[in-house]
mmCIF file as Biopython writes it, N, C-alpha, C and O atoms, coordinates in Angstrom:
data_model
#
loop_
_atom_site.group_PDB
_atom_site.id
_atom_site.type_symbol
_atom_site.label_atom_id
_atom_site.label_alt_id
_atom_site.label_comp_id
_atom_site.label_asym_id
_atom_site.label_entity_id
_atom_site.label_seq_id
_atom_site.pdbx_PDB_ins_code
_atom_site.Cartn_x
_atom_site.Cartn_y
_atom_site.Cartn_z
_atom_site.occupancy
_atom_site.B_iso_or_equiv
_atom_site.auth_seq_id
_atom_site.auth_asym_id
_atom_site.pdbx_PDB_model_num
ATOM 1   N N  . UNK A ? 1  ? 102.984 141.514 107.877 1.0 0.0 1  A 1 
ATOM 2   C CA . UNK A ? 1  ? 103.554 140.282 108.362 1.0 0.0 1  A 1 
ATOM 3   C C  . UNK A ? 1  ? 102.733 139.075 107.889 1.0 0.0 1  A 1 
ATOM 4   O O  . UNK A ? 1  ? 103.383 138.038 107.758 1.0 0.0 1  A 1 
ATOM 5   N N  . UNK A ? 2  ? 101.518 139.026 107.630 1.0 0.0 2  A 1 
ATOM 6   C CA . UNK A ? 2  ? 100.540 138.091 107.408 1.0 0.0 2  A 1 
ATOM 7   C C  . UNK A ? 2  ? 101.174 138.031 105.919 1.0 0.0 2  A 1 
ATOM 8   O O  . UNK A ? 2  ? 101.911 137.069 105.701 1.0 0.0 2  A 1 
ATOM 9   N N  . UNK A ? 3  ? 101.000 138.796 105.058 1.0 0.0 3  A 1 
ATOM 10  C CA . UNK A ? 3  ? 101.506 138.491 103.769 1.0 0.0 3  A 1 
ATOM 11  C C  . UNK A ? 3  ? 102.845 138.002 103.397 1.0 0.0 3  A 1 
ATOM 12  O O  . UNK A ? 3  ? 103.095 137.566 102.274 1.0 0.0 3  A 1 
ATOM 13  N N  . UNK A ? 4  ? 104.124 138.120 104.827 1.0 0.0 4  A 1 
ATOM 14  C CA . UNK A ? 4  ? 105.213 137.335 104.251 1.0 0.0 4  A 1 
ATOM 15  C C  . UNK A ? 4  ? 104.972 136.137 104.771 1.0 0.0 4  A 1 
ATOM 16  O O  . UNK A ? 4  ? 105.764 135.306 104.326 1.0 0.0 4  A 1 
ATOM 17  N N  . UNK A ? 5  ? 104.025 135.601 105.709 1.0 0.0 5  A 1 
ATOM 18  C CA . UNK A ? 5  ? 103.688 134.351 106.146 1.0 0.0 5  A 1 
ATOM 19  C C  . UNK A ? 5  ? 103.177 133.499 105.264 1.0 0.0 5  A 1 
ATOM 20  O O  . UNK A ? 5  ? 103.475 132.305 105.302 1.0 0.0 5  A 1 
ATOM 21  N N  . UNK A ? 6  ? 102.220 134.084 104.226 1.0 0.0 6  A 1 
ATOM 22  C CA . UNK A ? 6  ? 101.165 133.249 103.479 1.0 0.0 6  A 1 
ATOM 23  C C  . UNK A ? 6  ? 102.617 133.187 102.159 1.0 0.0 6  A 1 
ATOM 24  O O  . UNK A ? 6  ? 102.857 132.085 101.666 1.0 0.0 6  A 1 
ATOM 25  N N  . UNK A ? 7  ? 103.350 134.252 101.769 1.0 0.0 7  A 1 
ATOM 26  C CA . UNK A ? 7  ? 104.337 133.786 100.944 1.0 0.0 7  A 1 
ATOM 27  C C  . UNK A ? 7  ? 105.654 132.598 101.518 1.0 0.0 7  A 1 
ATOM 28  O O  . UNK A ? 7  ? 106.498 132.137 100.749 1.0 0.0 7  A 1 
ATOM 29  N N  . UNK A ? 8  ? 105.601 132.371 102.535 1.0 0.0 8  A 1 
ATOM 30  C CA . UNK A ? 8  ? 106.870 131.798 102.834 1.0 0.0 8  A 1 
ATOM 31  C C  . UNK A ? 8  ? 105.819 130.065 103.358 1.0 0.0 8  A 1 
ATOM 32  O O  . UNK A ? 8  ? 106.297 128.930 103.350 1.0 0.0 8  A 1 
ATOM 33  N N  . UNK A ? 9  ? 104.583 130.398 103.692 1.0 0.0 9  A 1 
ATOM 34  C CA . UNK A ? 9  ? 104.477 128.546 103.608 1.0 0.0 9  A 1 
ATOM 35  C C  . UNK A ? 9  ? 103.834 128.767 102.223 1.0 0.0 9  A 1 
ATOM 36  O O  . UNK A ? 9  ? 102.923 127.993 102.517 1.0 0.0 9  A 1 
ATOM 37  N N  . UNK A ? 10 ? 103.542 129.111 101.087 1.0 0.0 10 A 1 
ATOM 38  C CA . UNK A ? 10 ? 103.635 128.802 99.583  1.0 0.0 10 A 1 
ATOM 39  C C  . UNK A ? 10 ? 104.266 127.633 99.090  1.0 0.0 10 A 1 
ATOM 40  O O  . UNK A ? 10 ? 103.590 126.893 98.375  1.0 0.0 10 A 1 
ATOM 41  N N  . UNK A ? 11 ? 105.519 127.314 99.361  1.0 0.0 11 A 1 
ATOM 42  C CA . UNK A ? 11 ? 106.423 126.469 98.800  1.0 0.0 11 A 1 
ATOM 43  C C  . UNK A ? 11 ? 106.052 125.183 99.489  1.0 0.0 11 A 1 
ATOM 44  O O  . UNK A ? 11 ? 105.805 124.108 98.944  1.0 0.0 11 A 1 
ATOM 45  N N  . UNK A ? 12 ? 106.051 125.490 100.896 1.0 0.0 12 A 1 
ATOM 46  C CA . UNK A ? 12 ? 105.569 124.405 102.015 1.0 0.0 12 A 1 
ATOM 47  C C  . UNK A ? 12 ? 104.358 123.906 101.282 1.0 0.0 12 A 1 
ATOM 48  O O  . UNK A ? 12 ? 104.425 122.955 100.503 1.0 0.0 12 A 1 
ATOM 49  N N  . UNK A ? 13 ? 103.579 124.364 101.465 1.0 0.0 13 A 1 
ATOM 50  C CA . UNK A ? 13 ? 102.138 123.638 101.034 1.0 0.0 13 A 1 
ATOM 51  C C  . UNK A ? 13 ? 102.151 123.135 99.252  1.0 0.0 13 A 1 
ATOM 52  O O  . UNK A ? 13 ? 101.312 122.304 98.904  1.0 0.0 13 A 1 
ATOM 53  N N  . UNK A ? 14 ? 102.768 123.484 98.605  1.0 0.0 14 A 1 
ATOM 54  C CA . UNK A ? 14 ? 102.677 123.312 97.109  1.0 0.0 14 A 1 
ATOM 55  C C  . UNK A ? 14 ? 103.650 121.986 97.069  1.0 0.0 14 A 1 
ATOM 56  O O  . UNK A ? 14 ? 103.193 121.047 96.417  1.0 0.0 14 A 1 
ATOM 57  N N  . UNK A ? 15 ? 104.846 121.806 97.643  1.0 0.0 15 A 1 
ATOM 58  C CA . UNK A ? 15 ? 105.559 121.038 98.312  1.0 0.0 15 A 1 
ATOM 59  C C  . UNK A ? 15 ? 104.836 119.590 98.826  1.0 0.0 15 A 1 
ATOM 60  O O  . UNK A ? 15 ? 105.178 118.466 98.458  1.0 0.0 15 A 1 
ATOM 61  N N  . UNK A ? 16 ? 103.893 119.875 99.646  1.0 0.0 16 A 1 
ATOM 62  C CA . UNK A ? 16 ? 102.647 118.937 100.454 1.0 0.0 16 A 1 
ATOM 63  C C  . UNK A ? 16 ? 102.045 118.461 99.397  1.0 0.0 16 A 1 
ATOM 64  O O  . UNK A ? 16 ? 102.175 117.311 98.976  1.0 0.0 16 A 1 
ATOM 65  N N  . UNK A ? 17 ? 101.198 119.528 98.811  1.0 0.0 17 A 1 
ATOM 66  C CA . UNK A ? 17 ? 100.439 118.809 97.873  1.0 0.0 17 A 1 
ATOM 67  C C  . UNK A ? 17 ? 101.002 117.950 96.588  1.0 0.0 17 A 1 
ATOM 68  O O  . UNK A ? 17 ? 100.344 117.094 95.997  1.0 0.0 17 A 1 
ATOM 69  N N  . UNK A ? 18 ? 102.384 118.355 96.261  1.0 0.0 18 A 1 
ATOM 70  C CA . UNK A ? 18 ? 103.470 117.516 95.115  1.0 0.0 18 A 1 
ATOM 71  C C  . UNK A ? 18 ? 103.304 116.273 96.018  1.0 0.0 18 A 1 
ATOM 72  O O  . UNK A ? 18 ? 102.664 115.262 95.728  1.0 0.0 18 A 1 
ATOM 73  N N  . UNK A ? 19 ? 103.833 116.458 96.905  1.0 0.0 19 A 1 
ATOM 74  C CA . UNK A ? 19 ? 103.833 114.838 97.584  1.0 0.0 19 A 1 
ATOM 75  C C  . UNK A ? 19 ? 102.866 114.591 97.631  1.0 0.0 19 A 1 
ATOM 76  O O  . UNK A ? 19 ? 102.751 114.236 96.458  1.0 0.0 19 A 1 
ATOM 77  N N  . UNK A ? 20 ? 101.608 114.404 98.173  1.0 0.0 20 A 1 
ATOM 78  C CA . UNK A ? 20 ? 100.258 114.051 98.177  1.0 0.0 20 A 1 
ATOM 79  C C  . UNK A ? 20 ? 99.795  113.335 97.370  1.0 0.0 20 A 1 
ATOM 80  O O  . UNK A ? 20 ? 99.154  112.287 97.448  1.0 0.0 20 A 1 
ATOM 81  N N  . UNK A ? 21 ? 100.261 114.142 96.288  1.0 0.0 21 A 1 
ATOM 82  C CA . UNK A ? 21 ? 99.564  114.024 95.002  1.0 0.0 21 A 1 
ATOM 83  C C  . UNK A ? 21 ? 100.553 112.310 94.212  1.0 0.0 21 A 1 
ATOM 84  O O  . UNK A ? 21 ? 100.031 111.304 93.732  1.0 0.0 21 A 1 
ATOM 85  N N  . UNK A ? 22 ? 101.542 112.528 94.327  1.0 0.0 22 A 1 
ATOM 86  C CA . UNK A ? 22 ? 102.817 111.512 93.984  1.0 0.0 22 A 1 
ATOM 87  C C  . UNK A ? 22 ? 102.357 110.463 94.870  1.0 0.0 22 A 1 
ATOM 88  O O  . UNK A ? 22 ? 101.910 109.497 94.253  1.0 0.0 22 A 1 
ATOM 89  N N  . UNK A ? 23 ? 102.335 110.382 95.883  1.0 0.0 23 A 1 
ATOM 90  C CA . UNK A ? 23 ? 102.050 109.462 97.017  1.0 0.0 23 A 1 
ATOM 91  C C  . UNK A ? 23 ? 100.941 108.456 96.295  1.0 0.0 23 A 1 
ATOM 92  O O  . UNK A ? 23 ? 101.198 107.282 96.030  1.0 0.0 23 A 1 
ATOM 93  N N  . UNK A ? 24 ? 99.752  109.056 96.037  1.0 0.0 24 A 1 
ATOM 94  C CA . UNK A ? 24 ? 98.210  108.324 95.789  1.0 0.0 24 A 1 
ATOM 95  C C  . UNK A ? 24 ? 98.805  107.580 94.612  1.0 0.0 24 A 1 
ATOM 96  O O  . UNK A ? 24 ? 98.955  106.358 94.591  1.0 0.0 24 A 1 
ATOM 97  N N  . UNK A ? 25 ? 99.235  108.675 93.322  1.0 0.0 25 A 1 
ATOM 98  C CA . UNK A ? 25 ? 99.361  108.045 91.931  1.0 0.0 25 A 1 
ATOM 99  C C  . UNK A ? 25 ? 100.202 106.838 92.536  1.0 0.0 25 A 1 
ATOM 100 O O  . UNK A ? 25 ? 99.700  105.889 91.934  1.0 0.0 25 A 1 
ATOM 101 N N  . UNK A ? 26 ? 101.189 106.303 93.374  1.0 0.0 26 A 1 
ATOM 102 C CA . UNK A ? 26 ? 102.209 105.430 93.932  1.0 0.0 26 A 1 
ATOM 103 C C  . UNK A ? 26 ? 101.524 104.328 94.318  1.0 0.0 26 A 1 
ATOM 104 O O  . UNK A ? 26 ? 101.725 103.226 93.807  1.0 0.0 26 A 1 
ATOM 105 N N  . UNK A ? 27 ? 100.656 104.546 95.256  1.0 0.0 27 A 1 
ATOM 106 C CA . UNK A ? 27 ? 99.481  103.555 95.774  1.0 0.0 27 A 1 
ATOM 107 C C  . UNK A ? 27 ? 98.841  103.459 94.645  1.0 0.0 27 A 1 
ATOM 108 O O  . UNK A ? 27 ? 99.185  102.376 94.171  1.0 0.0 27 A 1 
ATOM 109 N N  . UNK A ? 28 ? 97.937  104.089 93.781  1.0 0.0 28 A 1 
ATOM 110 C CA . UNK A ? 28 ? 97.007  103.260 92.832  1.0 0.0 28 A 1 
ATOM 111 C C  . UNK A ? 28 ? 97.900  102.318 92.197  1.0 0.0 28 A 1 
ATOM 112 O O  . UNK A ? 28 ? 97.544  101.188 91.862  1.0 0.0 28 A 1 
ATOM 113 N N  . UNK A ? 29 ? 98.977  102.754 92.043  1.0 0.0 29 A 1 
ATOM 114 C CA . UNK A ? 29 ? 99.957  101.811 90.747  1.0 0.0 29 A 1 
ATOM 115 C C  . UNK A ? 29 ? 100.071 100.421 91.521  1.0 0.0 29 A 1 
ATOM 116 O O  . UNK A ? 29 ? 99.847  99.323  91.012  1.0 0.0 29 A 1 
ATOM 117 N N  . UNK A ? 30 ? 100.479 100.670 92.909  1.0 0.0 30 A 1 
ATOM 118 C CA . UNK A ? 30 ? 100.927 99.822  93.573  1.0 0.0 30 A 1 
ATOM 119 C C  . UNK A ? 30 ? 99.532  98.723  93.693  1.0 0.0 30 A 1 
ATOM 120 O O  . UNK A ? 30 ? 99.607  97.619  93.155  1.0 0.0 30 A 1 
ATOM 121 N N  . UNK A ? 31 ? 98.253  99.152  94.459  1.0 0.0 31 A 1 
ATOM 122 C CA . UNK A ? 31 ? 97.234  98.708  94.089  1.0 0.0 31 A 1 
ATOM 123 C C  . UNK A ? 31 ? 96.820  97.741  92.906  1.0 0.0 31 A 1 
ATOM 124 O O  . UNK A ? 31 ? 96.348  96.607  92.990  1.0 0.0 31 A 1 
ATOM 125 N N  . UNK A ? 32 ? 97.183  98.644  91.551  1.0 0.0 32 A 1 
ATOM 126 C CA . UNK A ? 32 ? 96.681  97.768  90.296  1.0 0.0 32 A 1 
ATOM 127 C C  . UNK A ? 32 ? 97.705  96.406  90.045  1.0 0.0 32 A 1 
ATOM 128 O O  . UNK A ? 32 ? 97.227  95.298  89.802  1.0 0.0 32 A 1 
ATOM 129 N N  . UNK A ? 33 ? 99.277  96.671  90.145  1.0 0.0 33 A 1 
ATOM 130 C CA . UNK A ? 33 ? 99.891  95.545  90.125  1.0 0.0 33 A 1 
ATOM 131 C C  . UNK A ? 33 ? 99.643  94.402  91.266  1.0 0.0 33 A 1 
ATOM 132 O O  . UNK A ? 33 ? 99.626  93.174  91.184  1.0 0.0 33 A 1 
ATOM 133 N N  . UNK A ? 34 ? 99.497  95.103  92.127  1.0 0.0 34 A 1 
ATOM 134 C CA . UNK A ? 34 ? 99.125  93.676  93.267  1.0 0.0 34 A 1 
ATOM 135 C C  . UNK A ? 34 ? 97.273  93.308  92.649  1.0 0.0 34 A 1 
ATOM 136 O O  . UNK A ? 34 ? 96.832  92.229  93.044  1.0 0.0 34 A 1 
ATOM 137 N N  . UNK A ? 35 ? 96.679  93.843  92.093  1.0 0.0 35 A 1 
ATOM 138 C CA . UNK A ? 35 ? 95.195  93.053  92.023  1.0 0.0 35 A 1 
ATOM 139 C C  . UNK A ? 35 ? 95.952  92.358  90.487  1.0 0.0 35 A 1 
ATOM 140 O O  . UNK A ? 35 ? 95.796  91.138  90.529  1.0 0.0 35 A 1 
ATOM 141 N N  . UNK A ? 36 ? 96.430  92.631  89.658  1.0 0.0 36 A 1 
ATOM 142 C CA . UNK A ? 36 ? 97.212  91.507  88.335  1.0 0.0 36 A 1 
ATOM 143 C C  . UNK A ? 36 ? 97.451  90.488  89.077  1.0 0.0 36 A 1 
ATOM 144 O O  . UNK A ? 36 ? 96.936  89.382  88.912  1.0 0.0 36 A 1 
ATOM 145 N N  . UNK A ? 37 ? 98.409  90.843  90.121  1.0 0.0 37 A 1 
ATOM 146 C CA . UNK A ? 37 ? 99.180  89.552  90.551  1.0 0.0 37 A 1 
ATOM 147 C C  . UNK A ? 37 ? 98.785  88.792  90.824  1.0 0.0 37 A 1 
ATOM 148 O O  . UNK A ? 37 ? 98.833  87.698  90.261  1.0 0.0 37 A 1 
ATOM 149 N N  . UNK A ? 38 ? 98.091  89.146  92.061  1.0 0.0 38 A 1 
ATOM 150 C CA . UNK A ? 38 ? 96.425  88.121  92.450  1.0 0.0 38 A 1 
ATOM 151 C C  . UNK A ? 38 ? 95.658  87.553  91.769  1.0 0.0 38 A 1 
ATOM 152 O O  . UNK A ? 38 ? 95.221  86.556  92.343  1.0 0.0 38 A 1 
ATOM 153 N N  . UNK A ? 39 ? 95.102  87.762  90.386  1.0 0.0 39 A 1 
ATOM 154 C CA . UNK A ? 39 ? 94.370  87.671  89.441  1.0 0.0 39 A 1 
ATOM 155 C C  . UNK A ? 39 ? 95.312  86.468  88.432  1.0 0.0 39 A 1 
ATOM 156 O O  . UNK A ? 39 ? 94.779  85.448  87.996  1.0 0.0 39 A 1 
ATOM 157 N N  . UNK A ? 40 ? 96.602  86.783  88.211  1.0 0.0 40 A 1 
ATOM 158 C CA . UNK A ? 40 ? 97.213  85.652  87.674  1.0 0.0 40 A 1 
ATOM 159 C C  . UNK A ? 40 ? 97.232  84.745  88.668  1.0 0.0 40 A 1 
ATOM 160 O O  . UNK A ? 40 ? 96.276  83.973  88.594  1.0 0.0 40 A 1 
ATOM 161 N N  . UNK A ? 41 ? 98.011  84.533  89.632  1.0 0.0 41 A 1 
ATOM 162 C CA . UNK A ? 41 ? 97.943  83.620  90.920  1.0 0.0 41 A 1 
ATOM 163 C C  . UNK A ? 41 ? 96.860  82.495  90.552  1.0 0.0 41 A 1 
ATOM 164 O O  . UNK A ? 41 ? 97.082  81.326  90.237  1.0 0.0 41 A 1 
ATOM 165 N N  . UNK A ? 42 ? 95.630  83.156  90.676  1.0 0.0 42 A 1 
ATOM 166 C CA . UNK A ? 42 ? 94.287  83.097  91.106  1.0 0.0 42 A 1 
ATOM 167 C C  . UNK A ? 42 ? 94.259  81.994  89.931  1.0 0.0 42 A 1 
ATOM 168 O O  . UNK A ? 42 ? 94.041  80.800  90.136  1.0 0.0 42 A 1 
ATOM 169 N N  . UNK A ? 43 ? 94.571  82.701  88.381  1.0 0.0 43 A 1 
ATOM 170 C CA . UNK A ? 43 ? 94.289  81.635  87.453  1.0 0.0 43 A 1 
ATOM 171 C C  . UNK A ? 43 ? 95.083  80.682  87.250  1.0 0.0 43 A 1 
ATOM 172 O O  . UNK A ? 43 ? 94.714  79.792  86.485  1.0 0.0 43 A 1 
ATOM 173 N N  . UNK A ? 44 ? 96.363  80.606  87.865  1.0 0.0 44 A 1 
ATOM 174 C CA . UNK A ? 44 ? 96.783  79.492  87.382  1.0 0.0 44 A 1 
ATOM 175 C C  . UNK A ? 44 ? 96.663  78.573  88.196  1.0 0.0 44 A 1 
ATOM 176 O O  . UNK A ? 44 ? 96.535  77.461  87.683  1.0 0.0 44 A 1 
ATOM 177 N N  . UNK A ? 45 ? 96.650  78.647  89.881  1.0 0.0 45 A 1 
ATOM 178 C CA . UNK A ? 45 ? 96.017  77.849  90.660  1.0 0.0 45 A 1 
ATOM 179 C C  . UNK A ? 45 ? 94.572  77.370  90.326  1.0 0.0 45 A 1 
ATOM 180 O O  . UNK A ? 45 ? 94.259  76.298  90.844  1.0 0.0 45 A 1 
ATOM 181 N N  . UNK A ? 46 ? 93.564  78.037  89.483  1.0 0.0 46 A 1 
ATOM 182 C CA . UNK A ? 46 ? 92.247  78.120  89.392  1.0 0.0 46 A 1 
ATOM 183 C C  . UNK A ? 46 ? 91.698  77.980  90.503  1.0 0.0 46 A 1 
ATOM 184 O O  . UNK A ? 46 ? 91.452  76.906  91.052  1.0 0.0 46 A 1 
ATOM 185 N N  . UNK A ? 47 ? 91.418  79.318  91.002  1.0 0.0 47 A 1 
ATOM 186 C CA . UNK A ? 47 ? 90.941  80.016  92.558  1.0 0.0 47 A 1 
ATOM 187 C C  . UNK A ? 47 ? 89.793  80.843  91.824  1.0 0.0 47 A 1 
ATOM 188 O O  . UNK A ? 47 ? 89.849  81.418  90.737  1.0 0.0 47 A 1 
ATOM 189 N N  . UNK A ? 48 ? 88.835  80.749  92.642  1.0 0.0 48 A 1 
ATOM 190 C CA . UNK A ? 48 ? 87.943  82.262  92.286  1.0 0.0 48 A 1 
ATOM 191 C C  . UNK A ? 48 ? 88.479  83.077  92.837  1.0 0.0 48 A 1 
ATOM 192 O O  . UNK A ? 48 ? 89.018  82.884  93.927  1.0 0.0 48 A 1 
ATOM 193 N N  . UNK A ? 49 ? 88.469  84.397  92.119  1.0 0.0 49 A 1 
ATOM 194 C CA . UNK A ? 49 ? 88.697  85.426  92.469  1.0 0.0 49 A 1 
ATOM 195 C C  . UNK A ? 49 ? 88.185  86.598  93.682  1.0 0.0 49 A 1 
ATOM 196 O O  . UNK A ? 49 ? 87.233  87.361  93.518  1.0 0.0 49 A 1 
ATOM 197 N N  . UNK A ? 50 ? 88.955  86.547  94.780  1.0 0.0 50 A 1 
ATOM 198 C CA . UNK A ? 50 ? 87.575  87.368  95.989  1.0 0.0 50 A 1 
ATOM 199 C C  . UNK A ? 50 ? 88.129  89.113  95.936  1.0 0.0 50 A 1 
ATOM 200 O O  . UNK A ? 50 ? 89.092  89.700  96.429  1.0 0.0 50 A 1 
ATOM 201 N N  . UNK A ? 51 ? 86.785  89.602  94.933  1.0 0.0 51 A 1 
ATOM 202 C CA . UNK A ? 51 ? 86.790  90.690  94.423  1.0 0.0 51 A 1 
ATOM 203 C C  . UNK A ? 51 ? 86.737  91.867  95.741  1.0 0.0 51 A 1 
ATOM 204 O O  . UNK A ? 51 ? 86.931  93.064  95.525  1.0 0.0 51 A 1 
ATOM 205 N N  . UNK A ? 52 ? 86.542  91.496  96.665  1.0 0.0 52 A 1 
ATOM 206 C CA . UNK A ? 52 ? 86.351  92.418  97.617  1.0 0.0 52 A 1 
ATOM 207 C C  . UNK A ? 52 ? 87.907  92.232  98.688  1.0 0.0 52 A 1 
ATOM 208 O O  . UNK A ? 52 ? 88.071  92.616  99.846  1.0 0.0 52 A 1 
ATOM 209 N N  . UNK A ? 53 ? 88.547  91.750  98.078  1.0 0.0 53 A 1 
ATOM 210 C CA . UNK A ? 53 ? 89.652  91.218  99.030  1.0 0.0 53 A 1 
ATOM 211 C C  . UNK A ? 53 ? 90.634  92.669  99.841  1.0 0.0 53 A 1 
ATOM 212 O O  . UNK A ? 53 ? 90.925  92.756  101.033 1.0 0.0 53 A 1 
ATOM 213 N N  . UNK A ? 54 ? 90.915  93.508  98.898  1.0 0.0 54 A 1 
ATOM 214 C CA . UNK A ? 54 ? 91.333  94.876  99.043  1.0 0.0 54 A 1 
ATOM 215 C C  . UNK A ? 54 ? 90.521  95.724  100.009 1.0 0.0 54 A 1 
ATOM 216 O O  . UNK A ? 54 ? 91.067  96.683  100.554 1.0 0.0 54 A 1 
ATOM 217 N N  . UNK A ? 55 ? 89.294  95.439  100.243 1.0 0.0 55 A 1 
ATOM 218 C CA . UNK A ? 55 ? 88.206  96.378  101.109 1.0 0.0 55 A 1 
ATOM 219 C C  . UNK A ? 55 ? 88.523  95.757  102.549 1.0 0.0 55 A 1 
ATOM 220 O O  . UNK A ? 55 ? 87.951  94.695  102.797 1.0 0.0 55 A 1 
ATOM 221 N N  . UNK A ? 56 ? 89.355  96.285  103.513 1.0 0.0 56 A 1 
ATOM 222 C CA . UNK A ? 56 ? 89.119  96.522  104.477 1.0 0.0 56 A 1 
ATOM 223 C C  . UNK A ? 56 ? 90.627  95.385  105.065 1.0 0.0 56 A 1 
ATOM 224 O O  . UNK A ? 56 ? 91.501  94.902  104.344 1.0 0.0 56 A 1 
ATOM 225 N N  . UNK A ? 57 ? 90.505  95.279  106.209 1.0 0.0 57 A 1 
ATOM 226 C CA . UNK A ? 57 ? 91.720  94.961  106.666 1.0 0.0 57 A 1 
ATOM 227 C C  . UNK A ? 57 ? 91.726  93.577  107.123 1.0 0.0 57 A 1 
ATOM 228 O O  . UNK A ? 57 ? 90.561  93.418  107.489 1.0 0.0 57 A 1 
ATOM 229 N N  . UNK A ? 58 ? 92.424  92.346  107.343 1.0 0.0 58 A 1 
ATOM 230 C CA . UNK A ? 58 ? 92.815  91.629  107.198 1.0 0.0 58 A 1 
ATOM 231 C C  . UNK A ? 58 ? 92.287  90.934  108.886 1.0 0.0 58 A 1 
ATOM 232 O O  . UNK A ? 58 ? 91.834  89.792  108.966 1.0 0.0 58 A 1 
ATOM 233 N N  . UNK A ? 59 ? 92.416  91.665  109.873 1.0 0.0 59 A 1 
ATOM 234 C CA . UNK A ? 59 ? 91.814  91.684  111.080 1.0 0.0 59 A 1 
ATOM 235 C C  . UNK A ? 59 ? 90.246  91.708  111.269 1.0 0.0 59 A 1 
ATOM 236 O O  . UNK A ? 59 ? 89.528  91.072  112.040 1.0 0.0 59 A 1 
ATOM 237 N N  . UNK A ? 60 ? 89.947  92.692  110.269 1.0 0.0 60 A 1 
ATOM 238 C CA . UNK A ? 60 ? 88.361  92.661  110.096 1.0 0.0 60 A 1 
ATOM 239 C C  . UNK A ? 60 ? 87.627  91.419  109.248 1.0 0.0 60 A 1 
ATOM 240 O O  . UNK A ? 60 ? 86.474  91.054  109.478 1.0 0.0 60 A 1 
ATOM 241 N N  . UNK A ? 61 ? 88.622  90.747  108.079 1.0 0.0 61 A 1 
ATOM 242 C CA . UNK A ? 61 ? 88.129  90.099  107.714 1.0 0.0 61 A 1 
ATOM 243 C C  . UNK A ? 61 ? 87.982  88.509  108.264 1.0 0.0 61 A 1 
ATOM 244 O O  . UNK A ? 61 ? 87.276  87.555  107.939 1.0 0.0 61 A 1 
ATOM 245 N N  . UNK A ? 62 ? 88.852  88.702  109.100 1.0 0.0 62 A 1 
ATOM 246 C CA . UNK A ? 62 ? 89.094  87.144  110.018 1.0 0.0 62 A 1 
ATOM 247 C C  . UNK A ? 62 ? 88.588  87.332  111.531 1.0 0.0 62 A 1 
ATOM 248 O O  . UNK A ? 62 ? 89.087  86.564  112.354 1.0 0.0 62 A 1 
ATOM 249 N N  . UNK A ? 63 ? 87.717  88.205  111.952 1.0 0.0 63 A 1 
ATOM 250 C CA . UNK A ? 63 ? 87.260  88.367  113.259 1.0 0.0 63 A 1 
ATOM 251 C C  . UNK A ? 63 ? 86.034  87.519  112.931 1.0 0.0 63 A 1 
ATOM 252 O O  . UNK A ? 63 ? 85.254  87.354  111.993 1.0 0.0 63 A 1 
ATOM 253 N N  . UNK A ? 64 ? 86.269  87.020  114.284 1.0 0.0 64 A 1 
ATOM 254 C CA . UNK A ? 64 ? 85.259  85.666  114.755 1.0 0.0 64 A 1 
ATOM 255 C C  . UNK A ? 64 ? 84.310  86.192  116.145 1.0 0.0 64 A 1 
ATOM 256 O O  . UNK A ? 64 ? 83.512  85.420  116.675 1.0 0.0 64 A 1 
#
């Protein structure tokens, strides 16, 4: 019984990890176009660029 268990979540977990795996590559992409965007923004307004802007959350960075 253990061996039709470990065959029948096979698909399940290989399944998980396809998504997992799709998910991140989705976010980095998503990631790199939003730091372009920012980065053009940035130059045509002529803004310095705040390289750490992505690190951490938006709540943390405005707590007083």
């Amino acid at each position: 019984m253990d061996k039709h268990r470990r065959i029948a979540n096979a698909p399940h977990e290989h399944f998980m990890r396809t998504a997992e795996d799709e998910f991140d590559k989705f976010v980095r992409t998503e990631l790199a176009l939003q730091r372009a965007e920012r980065e053009e923004r940035a130059q045509r307004l002529r803004l310095p660029i705040d390289l750490n802007f992505g690190n951490g959350s938006l709540r943390d960075r405005y707590r007083s």
